[in-house]
N, C-alpha and C positions, 0 to 999 in steps of 0.2 A: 466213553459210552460203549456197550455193547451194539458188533455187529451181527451182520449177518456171515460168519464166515471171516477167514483173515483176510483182509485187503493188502496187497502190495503198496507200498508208501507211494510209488508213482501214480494210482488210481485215486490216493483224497487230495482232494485241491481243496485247498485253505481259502474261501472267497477272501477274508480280510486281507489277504497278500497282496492283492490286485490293489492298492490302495490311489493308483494316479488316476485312477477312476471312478471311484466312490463322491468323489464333491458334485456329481452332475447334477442338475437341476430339472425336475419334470418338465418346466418348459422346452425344453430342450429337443425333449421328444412328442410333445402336442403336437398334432397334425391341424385340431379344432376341439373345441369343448362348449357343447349350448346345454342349457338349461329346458327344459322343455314343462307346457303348464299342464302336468297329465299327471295320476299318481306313479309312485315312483317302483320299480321292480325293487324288493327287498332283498334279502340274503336265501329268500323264499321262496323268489319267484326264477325266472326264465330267461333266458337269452339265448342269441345265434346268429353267427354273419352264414348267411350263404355266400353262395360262388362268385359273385358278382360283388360281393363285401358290403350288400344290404343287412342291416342290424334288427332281426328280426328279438320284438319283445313281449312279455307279457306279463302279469306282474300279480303276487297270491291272492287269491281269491277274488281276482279280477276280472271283467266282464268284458276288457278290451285288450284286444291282439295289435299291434303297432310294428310299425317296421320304418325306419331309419335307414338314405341311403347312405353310402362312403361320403358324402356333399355335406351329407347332415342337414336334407333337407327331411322331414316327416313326410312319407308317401301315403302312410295307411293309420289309419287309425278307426278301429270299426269294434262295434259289439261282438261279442263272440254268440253264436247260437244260442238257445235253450237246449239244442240234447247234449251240449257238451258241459252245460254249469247249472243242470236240474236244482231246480229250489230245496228238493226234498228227496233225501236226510240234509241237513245244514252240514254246516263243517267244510268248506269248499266250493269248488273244486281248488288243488294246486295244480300246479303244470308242470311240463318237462317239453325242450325244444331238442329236435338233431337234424341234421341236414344229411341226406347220405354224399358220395362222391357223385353223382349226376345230377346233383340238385334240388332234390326231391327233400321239402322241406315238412317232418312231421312233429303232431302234437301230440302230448299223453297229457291227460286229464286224471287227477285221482283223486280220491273222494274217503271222506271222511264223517265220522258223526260223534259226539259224546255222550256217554252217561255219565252223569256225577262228574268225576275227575277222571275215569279211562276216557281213553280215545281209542274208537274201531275203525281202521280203516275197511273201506269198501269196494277194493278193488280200480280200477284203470280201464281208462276207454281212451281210443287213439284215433286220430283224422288226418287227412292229409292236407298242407296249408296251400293254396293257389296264389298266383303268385297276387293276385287281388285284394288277398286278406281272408277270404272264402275259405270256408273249410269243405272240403270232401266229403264222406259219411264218414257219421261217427259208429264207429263199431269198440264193442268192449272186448278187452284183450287179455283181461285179469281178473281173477274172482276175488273174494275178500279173504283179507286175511294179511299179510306185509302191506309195509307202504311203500310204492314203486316211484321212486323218486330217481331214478337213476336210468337214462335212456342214453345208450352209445350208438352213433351209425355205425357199422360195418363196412367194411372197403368191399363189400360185393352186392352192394343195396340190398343188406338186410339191418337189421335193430335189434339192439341185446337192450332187454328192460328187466330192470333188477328191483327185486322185492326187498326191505329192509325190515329186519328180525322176526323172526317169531314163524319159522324158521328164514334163514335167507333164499330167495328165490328167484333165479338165474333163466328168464327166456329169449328164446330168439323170435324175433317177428320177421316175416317177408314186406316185401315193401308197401303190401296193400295191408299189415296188419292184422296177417293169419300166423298163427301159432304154430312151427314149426319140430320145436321140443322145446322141452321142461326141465332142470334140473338143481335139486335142492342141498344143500349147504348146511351146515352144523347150526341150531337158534344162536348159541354165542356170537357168530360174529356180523358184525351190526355196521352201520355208516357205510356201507361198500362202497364204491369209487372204479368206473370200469375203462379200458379204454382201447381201440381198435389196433389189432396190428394185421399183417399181409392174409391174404386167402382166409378171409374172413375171420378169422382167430383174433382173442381179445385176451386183454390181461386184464383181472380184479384186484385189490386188494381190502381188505378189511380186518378193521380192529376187532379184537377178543375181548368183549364183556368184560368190563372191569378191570382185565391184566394186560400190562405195557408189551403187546405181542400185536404186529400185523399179520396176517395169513398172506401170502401171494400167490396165486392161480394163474396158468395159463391155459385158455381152452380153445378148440380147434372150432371149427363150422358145425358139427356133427355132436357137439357138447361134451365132446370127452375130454377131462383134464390129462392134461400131458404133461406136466411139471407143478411143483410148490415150494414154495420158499417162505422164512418166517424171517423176520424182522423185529429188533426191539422198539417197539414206538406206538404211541398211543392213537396217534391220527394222520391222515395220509389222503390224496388224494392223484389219482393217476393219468397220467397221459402218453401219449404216444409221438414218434418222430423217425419217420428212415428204418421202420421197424422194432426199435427198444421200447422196451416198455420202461417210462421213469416217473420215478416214485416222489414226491416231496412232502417228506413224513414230520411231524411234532412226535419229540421225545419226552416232551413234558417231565424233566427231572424233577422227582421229587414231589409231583404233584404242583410244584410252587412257581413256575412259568415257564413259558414255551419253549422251547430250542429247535429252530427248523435246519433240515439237513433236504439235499437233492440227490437221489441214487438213482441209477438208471442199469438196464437189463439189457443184455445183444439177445439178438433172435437166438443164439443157443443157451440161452439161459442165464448166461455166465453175468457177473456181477463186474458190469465195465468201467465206473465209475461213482463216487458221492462224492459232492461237494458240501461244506459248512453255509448254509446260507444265514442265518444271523442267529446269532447262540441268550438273546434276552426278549421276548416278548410278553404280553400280557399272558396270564394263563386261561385256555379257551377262546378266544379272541375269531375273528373271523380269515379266513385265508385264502390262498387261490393259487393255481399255477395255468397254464397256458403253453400250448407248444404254437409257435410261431415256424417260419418256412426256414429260419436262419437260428432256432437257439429255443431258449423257453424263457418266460418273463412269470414271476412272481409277484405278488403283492400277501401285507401282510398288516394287518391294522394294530396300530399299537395305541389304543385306548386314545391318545393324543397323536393324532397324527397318522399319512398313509406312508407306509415302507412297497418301493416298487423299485426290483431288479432285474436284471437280462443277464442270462446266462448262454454263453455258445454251445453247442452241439454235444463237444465233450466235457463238459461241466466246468470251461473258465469263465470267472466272470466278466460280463463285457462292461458295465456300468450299474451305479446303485444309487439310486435319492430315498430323501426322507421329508419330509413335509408337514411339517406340524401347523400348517395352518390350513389341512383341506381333512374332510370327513376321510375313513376307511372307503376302499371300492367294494362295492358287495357282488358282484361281478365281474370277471376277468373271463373274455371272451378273443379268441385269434383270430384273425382274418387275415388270413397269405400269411404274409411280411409286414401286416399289421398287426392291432388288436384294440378291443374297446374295455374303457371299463364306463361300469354303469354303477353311479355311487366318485365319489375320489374328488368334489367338490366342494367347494368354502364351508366352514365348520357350520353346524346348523340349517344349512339348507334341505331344504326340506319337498321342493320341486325333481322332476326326472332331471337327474345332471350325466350327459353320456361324453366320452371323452374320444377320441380317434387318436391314437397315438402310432409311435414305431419304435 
């Protein structure tokens, strides 16, 4: 497949190599897994461990905000306001959770209505969560127009909330939810995916309308893009660790099924590593990646069954299962040296199933 660039043979690591690894079994790495009697956060809705490795949740078009300690006991579970899930226009609200690095745990709200068969969105309004379940004031932080589905903390307690198509739209919030700058993006590229790295500076990437092309952006405090890099692959989603910005993209050959790969970026741009992470999945299917304190952990739903891996630092893999007798995670969320997923329970269940793994 086409890269980005020629890689040195020493920088692609063949996950299938690792193979005295691969037989491990999920239980292996359960910390705990309860089922809870609430609706369940979809592929739609929200999640977030803060510092403390409370499992802060919420779920689309949902009226309640929950939170789950590390114990997996339910601490909160409470109504959310009226000015943040107004009745009118229908269509909403969805959510988006981030916790900055001091803690500070906030909500985006965004809002939507239909005519016929479009959908308008209408803009995003943000609160700040207590640790009670309270929300803050709700102040609106985005006018109509994208769907702002995409909220990153920053490492200097600010939030980059990202608008999706029509054009794409890239802001930074302060910590109370004041608009700091604005800056807009080509309408092709669509799904963005952001993720924080040093002195406030974040990496994006997003796919191009229609053609197997990622965009990759990095942009400083100040909103200036200071590097791009293209990609061939259809879908992708980003995160951050130690500084790199890493990528774990669907190359979707041929339109006819998945093929995920992991690449990852050093602070100077430079392309340090991809790894092969499983080269058969359904096409379109749902995905996830995660950076953890030791590695990054994937999940990857294969129509029958959940695919979930760990990978180290510099993209060897540590361990891989496969599990065809538990639903997809529709969630994959980090905490430390942990991580949750929300979803990844017995086929058909249909209750919140959250899992504390390592």
């Amino acid at each position: 497949m086409s890269r980005s660039g020629l890689l040195p043979p020493a920088l692609i690591i063949l996950a299938a190599s690792v193979s005295a690894q691969s037989a491990a079994s999920i239980a292996n790495h359960v910390d705990w897994e309860r089922d809870y009697p609430t609706p369940a956060p979809s592929v739609l809705g929200a999640a977030v461990a803060d510092r403390a490795g409370n499992l802060w949740a919420v779920g689309p078009s949902s009226d309640r905000l929950m939170c789950i300690r590390a114990d997996g006991e339910m601490v909160v579970n409470t109504e959310l306001p009226k000015e943040i899930r107004p009745a009118d226009p229908p269509g909403g609200p969805f959510f988006s959770l981030a916790v900055s690095p001091l803690g500070t745990v906030v909500l985006i709200a965004r809002y939507s209505h239909a005519v016929g068969r479009a959908i308008y969105s209408d803009g995003a309004a943000f609160a700040i969560v207590n640790p009670d379940g309270k929300l803050g004031p709700v102040k609106k932080v985005a006018a109509p127009g994208p769907e702002y589905k995409e909220l990153v903390a920053l490492s200097d307690e600010h939030f980059l909330l990202i608008g999706d198509q029509s054009p794409m739209i890239v802001g930074r919030l302060s910590s109370d939810g004041d608009a700091t700058w604005r800056r807009t993006f080509p309408a092709n590229w669509v799904l963005p995916s952001g993720a924080a790295l040093p002195d406030g500076s974040s990496c994006i990437v997003s796919p191009d309308y229609g053609r197997a092309l990622l965009h990759l952006v990095w942009i400083d405090k100040n909103g200036t893009v200071s590097h791009r890099e293209q990609l061939t692959a259809r879908r992708s989603r980003a995160v951050s660790s130690g500084g790199s910005c890493t990528i774990l993209y669907d190359s979707e050959p041929g339109l006819r099924r998945s093929e995920f790969h992991l690449t990852s970026f050093d602070r100077n741009f430079h392309r340090a590593w991809t790894t092969d992470v499983l080269d058969s999945a359904p096409q379109g299917g749902v995905y996830g990646v995660a950076a953890v304190s030791d590695g990054y952990v994937v999940t990857i739903g294969l129509g029958e069954g959940l695919y979930l891996a760990k990978f180290g630092l510099t993209g060897q893999m540590l361990w891989v299962t496969t599990d065809t007798s538990r639903e997809h995670a529709d969630l994959l969320i980090p905490a430390g040296a942990s991580l949750y997923l929300i979803g990844g329970g017995p086929r058909s269940r249909r209750s919140l199933h959250v899992i504390r793994a390592h």
